[in-house]
N, CA, C and O atoms as a Maestro MAE file, in Angstrom:
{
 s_m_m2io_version
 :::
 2.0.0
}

f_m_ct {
 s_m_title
 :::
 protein
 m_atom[212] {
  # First column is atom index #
  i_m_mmod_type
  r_m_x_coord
  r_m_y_coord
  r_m_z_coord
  i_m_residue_number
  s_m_chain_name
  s_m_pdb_residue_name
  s_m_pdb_atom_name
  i_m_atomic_number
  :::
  1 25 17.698 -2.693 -7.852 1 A "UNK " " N  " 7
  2 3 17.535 -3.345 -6.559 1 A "UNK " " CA " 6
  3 2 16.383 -2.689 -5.810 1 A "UNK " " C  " 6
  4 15 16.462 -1.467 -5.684 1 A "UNK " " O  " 8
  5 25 15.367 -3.285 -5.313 2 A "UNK " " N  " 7
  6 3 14.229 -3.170 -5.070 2 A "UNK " " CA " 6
  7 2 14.370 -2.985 -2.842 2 A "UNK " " C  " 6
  8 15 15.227 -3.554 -2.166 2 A "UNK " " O  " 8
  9 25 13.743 -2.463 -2.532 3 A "UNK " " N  " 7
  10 3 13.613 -2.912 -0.635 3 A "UNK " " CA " 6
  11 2 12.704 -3.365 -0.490 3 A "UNK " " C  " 6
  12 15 12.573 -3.765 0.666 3 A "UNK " " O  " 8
  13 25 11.721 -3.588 -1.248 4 A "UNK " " N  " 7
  14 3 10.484 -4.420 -0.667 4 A "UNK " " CA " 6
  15 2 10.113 -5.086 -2.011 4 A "UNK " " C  " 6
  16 15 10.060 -4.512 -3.099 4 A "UNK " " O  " 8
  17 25 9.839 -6.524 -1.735 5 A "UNK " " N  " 7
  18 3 9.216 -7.648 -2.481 5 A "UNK " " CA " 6
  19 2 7.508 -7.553 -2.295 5 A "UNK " " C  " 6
  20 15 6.797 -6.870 -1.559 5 A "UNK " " O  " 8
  21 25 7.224 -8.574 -3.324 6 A "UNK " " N  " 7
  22 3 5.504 -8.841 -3.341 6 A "UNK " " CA " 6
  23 2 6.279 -10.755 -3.818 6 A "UNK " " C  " 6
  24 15 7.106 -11.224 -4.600 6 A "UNK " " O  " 8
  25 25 5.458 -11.182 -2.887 7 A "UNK " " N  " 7
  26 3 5.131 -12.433 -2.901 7 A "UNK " " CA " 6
  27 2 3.816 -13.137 -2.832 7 A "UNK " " C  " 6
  28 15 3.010 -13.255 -1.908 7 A "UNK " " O  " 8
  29 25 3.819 -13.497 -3.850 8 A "UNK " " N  " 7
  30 3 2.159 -14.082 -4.244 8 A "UNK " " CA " 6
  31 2 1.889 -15.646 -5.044 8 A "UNK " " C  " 6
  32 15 2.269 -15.932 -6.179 8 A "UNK " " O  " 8
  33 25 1.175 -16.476 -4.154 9 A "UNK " " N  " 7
  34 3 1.503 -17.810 -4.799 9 A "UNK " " CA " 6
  35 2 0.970 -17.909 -6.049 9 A "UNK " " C  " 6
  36 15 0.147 -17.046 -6.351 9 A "UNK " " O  " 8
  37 25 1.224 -18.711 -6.815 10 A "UNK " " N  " 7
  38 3 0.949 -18.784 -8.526 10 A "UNK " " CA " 6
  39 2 1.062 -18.134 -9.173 10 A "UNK " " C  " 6
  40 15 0.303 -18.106 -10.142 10 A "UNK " " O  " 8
  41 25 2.398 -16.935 -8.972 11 A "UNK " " N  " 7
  42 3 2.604 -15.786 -9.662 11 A "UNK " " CA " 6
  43 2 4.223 -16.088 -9.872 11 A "UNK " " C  " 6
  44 15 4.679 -16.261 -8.742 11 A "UNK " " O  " 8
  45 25 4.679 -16.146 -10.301 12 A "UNK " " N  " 7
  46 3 6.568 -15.857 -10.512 12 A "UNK " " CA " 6
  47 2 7.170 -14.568 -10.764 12 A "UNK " " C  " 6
  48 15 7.376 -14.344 -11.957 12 A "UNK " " O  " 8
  49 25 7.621 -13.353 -9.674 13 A "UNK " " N  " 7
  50 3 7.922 -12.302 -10.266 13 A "UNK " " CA " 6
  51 2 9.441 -12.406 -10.701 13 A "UNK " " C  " 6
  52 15 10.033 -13.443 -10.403 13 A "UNK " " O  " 8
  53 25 10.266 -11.188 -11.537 14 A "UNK " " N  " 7
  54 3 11.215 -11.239 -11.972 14 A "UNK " " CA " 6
  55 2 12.510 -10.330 -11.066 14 A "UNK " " C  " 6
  56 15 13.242 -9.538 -11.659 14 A "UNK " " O  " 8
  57 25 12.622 -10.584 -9.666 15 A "UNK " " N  " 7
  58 3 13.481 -10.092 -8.848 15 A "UNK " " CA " 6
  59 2 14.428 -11.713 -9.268 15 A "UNK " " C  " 6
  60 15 14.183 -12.906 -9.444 15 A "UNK " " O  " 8
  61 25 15.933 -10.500 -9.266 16 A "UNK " " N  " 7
  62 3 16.987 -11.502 -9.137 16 A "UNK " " CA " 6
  63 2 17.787 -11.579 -8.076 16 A "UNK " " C  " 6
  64 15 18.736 -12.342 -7.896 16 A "UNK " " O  " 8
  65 25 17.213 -10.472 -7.154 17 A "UNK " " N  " 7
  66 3 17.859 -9.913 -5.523 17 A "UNK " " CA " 6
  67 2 17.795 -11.370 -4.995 17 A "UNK " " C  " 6
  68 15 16.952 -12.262 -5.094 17 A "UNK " " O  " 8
  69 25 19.208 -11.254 -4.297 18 A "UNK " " N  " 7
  70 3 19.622 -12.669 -3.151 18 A "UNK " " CA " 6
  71 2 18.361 -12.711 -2.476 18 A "UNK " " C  " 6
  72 15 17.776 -11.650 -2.257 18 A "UNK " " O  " 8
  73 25 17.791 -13.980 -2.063 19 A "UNK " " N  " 7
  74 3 17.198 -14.415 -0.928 19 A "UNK " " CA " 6
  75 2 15.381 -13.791 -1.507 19 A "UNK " " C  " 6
  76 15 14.367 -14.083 -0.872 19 A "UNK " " O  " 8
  77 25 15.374 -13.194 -2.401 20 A "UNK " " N  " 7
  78 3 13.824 -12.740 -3.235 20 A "UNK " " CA " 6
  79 2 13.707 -13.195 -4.406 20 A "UNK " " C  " 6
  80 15 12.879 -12.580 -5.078 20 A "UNK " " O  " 8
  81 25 14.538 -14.563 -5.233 21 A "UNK " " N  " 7
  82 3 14.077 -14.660 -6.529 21 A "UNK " " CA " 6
  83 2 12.774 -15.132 -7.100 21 A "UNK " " C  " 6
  84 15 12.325 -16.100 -6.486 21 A "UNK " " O  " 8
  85 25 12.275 -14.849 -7.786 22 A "UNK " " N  " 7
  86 3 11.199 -15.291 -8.196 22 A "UNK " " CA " 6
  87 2 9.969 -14.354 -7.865 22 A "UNK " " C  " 6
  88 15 8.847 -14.550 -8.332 22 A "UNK " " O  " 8
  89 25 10.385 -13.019 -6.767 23 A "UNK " " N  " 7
  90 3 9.606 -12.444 -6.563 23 A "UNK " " CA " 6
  91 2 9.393 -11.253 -7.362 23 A "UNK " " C  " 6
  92 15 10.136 -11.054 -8.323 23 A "UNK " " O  " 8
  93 25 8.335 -10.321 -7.037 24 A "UNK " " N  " 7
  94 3 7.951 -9.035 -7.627 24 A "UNK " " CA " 6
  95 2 8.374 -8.023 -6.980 24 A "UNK " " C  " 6
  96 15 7.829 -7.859 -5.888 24 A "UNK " " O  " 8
  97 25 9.446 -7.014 -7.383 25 A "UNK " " N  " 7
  98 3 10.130 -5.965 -6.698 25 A "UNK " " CA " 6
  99 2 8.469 -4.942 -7.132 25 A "UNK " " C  " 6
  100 15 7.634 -5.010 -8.034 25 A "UNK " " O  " 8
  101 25 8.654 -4.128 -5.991 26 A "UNK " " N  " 7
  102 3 7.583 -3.355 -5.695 26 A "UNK " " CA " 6
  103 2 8.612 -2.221 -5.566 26 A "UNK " " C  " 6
  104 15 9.606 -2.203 -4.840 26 A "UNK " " O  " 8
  105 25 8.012 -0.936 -6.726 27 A "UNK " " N  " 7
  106 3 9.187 0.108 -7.155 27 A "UNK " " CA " 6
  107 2 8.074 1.643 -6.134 27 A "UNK " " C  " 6
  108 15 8.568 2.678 -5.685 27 A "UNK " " O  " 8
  109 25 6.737 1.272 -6.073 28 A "UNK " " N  " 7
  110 3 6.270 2.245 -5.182 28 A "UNK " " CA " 6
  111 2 5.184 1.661 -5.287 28 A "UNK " " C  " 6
  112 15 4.837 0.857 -6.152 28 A "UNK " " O  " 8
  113 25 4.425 2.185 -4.106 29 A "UNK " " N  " 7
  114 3 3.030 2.056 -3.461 29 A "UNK " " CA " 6
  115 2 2.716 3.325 -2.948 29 A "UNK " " C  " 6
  116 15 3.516 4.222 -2.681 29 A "UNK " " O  " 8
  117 25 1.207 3.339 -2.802 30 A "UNK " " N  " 7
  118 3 0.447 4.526 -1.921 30 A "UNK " " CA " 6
  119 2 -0.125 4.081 -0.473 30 A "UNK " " C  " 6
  120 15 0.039 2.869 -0.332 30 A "UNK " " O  " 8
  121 25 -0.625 4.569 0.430 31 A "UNK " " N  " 7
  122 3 -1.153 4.180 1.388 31 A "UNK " " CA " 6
  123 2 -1.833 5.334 2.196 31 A "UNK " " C  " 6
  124 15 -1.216 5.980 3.043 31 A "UNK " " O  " 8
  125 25 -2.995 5.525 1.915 32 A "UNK " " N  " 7
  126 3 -3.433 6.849 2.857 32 A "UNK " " CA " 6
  127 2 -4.608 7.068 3.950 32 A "UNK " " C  " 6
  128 15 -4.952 5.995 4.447 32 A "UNK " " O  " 8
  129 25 -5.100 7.858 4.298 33 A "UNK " " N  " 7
  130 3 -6.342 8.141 5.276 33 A "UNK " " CA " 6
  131 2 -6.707 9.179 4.719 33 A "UNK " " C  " 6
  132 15 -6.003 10.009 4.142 33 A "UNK " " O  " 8
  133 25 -8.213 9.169 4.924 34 A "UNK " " N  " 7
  134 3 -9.245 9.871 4.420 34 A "UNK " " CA " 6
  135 2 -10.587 10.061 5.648 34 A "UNK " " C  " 6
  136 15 -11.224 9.285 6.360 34 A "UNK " " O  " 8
  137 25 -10.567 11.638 5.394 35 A "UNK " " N  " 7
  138 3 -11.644 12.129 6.232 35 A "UNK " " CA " 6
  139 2 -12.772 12.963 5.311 35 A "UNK " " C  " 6
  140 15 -12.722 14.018 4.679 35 A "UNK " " O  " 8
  141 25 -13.497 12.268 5.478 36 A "UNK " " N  " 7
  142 3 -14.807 13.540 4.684 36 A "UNK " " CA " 6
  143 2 -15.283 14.577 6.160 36 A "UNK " " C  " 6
  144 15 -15.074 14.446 7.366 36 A "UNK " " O  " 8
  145 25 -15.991 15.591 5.348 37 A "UNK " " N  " 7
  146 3 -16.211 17.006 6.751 37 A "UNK " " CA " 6
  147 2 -17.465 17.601 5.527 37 A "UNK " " C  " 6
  148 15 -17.483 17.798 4.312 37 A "UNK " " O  " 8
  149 25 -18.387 17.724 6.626 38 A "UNK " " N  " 7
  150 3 -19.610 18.008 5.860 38 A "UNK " " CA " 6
  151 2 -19.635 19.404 5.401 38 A "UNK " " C  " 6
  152 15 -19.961 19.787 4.277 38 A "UNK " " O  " 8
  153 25 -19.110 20.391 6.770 39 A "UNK " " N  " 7
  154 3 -19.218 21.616 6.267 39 A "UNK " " CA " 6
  155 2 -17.921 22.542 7.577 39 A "UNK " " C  " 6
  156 15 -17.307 22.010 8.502 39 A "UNK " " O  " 8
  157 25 -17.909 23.579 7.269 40 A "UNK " " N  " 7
  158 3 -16.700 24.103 8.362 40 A "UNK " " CA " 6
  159 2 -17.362 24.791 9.507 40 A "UNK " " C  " 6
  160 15 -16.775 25.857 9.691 40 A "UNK " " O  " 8
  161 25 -18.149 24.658 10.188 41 A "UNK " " N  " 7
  162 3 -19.002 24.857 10.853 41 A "UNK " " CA " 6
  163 2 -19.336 23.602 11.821 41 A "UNK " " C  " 6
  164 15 -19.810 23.818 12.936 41 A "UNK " " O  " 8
  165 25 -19.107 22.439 11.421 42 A "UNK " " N  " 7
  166 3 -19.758 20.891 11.971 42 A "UNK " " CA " 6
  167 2 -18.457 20.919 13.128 42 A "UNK " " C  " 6
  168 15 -17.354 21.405 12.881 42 A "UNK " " O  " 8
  169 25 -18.711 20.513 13.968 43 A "UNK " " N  " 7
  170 3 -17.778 20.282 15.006 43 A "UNK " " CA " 6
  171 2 -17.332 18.684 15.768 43 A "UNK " " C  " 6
  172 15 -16.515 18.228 16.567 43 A "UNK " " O  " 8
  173 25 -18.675 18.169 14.761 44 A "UNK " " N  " 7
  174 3 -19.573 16.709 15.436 44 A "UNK " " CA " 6
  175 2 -17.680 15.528 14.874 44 A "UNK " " C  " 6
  176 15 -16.847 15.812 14.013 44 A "UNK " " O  " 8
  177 25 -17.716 14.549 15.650 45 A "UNK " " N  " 7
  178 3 -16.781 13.119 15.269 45 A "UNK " " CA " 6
  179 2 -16.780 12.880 13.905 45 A "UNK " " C  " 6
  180 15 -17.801 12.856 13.219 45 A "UNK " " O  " 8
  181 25 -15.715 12.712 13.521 46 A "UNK " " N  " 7
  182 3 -15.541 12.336 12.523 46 A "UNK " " CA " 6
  183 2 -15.017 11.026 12.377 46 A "UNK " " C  " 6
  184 15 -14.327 10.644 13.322 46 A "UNK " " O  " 8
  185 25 -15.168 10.264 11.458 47 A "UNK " " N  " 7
  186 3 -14.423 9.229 10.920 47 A "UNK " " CA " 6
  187 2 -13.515 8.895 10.401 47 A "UNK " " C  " 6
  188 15 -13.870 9.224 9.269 47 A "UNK " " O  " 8
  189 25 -11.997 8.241 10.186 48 A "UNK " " N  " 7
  190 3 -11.278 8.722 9.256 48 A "UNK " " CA " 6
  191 2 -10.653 7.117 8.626 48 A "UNK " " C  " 6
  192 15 -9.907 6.292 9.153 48 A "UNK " " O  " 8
  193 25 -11.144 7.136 7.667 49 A "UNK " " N  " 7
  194 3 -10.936 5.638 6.938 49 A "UNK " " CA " 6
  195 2 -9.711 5.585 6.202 49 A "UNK " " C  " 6
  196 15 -9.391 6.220 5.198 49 A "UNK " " O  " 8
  197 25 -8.894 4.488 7.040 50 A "UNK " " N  " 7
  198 3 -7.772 3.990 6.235 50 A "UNK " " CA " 6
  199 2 -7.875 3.210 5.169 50 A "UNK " " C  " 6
  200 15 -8.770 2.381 5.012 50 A "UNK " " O  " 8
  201 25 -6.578 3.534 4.054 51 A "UNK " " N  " 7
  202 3 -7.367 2.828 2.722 51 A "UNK " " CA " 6
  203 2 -6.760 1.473 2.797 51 A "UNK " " C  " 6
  204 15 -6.112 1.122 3.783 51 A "UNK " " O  " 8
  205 25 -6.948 0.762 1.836 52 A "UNK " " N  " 7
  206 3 -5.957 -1.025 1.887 52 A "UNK " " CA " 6
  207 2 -4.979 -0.317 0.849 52 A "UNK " " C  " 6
  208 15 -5.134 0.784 0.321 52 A "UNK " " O  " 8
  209 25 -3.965 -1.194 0.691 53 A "UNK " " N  " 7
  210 3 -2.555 -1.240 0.371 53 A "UNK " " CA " 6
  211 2 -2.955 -2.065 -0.921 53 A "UNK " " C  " 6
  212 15 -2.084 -2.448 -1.703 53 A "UNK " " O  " 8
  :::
 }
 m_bond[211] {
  # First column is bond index #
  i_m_from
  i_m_to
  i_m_order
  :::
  1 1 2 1
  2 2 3 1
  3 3 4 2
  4 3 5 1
  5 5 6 1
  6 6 7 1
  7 7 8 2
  8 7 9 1
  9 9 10 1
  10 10 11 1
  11 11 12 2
  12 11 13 1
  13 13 14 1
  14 14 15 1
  15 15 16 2
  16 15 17 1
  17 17 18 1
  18 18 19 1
  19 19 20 2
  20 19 21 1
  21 21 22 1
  22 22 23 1
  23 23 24 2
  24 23 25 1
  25 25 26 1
  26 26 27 1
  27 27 28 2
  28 27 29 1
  29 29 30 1
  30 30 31 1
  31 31 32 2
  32 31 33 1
  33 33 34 1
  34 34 35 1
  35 35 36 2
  36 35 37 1
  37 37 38 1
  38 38 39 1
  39 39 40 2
  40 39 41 1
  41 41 42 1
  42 42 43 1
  43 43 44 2
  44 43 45 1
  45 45 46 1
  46 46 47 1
  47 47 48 2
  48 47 49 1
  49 49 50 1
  50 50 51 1
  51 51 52 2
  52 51 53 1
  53 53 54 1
  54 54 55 1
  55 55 56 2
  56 55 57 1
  57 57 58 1
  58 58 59 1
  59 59 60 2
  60 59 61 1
  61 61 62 1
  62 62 63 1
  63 63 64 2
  64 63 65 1
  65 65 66 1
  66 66 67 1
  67 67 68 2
  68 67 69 1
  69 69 70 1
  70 70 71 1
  71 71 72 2
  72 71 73 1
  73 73 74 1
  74 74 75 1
  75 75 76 2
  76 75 77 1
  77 77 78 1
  78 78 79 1
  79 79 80 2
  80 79 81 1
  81 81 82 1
  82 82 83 1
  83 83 84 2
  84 83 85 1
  85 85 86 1
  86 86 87 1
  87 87 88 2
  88 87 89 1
  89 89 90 1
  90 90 91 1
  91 91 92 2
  92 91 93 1
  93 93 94 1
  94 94 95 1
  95 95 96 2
  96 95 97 1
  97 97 98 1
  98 98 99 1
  99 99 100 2
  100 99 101 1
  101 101 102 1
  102 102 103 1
  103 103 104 2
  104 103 105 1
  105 105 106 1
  106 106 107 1
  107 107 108 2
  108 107 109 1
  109 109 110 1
  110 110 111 1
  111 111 112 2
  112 111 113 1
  113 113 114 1
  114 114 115 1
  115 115 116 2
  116 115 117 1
  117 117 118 1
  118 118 119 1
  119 119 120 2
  120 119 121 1
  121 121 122 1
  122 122 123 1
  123 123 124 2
  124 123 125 1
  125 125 126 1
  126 126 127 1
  127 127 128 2
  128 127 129 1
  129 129 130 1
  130 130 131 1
  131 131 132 2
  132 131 133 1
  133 133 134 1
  134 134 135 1
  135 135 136 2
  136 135 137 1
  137 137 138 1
  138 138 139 1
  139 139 140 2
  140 139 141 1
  141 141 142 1
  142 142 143 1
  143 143 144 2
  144 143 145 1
  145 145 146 1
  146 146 147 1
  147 147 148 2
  148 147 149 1
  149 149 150 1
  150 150 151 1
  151 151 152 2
  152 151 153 1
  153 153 154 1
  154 154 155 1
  155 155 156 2
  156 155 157 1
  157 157 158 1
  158 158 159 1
  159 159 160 2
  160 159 161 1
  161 161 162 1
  162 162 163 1
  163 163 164 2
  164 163 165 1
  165 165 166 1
  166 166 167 1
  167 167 168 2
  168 167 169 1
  169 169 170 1
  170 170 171 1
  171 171 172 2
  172 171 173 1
  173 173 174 1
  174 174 175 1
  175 175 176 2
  176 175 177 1
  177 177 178 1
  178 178 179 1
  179 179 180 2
  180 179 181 1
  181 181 182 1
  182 182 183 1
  183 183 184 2
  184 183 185 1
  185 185 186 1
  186 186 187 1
  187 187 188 2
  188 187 189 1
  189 189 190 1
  190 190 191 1
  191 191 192 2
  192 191 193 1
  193 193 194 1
  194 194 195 1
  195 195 196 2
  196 195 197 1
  197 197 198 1
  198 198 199 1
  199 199 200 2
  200 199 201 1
  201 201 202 1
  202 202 203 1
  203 203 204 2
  204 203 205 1
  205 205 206 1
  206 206 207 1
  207 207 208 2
  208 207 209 1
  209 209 210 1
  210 210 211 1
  211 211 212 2
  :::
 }
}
């Protein structure tokens, strides 16, 4: 038993969970942020880019 589905048209996943059939149980994902730093000395703004899912 899965807590989160993937639903995607023209795809049929193999969840048999009530109220999700046909969908794709999603067993893990990542999701992170990322900062590059030029040197330890720089004090200047940084950027910090979220990634896509």
């Amino acid at each position: 038993m899965s807590n989160i589905w993937l639903k995607m048209p023209g795809l049929t996943g193999d969840s048999m969970d009530l109220g999700h059939e046909g969908e794709t149980d999603v067993l893990s994902y990542r999701w992170g942020l990322s900062k590059s730093q030029r040197n330890a000395t720089c004090y200047s703004w940084r950027k910090v880019f979220l990634e896509r899912i």
